[in-house]
C-alpha positions as CSV (number, residue, x, y, z in Angstrom):
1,X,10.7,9.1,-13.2
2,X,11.6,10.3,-9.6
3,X,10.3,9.1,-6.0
4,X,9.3,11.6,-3.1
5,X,8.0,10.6,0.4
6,X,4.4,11.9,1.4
7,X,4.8,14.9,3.5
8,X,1.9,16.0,5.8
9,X,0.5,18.7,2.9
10,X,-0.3,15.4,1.0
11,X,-2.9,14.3,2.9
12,X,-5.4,15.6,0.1
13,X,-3.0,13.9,-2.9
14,X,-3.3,10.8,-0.6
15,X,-7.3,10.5,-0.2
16,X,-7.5,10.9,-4.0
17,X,-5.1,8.1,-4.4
18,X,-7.1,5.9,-2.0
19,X,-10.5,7.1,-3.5
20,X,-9.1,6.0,-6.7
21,X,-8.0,2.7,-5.8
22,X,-11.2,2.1,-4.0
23,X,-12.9,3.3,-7.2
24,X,-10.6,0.8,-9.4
25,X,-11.2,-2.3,-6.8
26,X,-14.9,-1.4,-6.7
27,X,-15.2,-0.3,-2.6
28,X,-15.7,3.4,-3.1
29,X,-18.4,2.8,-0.6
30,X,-16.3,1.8,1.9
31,X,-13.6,4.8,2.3
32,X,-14.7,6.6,5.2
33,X,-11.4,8.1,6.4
34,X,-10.6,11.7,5.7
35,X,-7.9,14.3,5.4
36,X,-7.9,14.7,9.1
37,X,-7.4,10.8,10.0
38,X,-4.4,10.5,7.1
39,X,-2.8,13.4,8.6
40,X,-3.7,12.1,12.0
41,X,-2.3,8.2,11.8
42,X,0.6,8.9,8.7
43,X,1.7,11.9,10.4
44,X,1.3,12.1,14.0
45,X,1.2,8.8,15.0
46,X,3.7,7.4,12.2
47,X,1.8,4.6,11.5
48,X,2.1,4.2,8.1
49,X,4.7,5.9,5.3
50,X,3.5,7.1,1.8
51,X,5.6,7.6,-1.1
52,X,4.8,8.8,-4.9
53,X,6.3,8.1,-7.9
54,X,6.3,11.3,-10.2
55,X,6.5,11.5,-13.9
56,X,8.0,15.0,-14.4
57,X,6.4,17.1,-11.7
58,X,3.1,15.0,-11.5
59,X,2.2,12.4,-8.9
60,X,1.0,9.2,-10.8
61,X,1.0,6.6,-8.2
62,X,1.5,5.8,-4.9
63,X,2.3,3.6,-2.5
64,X,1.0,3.1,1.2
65,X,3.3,0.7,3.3
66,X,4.0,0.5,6.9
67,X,6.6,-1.9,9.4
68,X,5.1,-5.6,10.5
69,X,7.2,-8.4,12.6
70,X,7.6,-12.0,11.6
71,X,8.7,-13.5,14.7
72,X,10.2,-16.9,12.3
73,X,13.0,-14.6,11.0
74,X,13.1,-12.4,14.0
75,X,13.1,-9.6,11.8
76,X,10.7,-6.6,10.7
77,X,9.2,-6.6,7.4
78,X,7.0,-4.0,5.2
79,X,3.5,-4.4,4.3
80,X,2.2,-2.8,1.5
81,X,-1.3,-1.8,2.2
82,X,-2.2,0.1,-1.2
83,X,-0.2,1.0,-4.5
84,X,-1.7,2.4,-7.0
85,X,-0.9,4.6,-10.7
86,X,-3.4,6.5,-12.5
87,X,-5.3,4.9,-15.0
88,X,-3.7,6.7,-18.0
89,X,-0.1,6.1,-16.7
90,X,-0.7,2.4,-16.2
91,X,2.1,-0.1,-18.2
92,X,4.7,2.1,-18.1
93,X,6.6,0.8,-15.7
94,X,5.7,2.8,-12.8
95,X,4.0,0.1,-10.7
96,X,6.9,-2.1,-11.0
97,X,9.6,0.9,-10.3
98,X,8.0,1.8,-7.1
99,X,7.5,-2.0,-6.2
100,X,11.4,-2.0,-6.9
101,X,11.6,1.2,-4.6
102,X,9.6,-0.5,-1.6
103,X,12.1,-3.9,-1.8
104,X,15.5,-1.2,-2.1
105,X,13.9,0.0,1.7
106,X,13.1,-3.1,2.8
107,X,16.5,-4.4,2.0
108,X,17.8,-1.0,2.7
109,X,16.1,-1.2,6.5
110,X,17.3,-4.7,7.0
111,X,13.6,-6.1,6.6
112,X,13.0,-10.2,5.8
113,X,10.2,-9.6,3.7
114,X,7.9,-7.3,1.8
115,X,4.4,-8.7,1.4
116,X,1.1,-7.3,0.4
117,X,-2.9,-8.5,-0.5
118,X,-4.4,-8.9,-3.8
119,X,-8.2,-9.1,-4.4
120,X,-8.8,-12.7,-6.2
121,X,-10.8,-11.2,-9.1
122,X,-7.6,-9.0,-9.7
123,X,-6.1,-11.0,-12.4
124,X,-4.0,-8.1,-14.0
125,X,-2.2,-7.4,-10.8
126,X,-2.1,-11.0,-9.9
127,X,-0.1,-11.7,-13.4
128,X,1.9,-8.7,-12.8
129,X,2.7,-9.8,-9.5
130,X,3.6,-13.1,-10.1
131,X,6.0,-12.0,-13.3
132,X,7.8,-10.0,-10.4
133,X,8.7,-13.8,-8.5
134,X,6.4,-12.6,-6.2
135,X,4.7,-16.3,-4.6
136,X,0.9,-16.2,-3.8
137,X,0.5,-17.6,-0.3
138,X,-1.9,-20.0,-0.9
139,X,-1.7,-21.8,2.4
140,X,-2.6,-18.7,4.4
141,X,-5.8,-16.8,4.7
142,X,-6.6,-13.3,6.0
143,X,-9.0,-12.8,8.9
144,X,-10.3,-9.6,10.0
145,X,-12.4,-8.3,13.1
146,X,-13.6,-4.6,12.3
147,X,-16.9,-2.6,13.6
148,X,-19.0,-4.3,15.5
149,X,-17.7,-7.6,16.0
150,X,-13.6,-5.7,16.8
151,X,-15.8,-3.7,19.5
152,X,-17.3,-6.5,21.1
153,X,-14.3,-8.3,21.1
154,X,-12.5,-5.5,23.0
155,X,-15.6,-5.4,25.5
């Protein structure tokens, strides 16, 4: 098992990770972006930072993380917007080994936190998750302005 950071010739490898993730969390209908807006935002505009875990020479998952800010410890964090291993390379170890990976960065990077989302119905990550000490916030809950209603906000 070996780790490699996403490199701009990716961007294809990275749209099939997100169209498989999609496809597992049942919101292949909403993936609109393309190769062009991963090499775009990732790339260019270094919003976000992919890496892949490898088994041998294959890619078999993948992790999609970028910087936030908690202004309580002053500090920046990572958010980790997708990860992800293929179906057939599932419970070997590869989800937790690149979770592992993420919090060696974070630490690495002087970052107060690494946090992420689960969906609610996703009890096998959940349980994974939690036998990881990661804490559900319970308290919190996400809000989101997209389309429409992010547009007429910014009008």
């Amino acid at each position: 098992m070996r780790f490699r950071c996403a490199t701009e010739k990716d961007c294809a490898l990275i749209l099939q990770f997100i169209r498989g993730l999609a496809a597992y969390e049942k919101m292949s209908d909403q993936v609109v972006t393309t190769e062009a807006l991963l090499r775009e935002w990732i790339f260019e505009k270094r919003a976000a930072e992919v890496l892949f875990v490898l088994e041998g020479d294959k890619e078999v998952g993948f992790a999609l993380y970028f910087h936030n800010f908690s202004t309580f410890l002053g500090r920046g964090g990572i958010y980790l917007e997708d990860l992800f291993v293929l179906p057939e390379y599932r419970n070997k170890g590869y989800g937790k080994a690149l979770l592992k990976k993420l919090a060696m960065i974070a630490a690495e990077r002087g970052c107060g936190r690494l946090e992420w989302s689960c969906l609610d119905w996703n009890k096998p990550s959940i349980d994974f998750y939690l036998s990881m000490g990661a804490k559900a916030m319970d308290d919190w809950t996400t809000y989101r302005l997209s389309g429409d209603p992010l547009q007429k906000m910014a009008e």
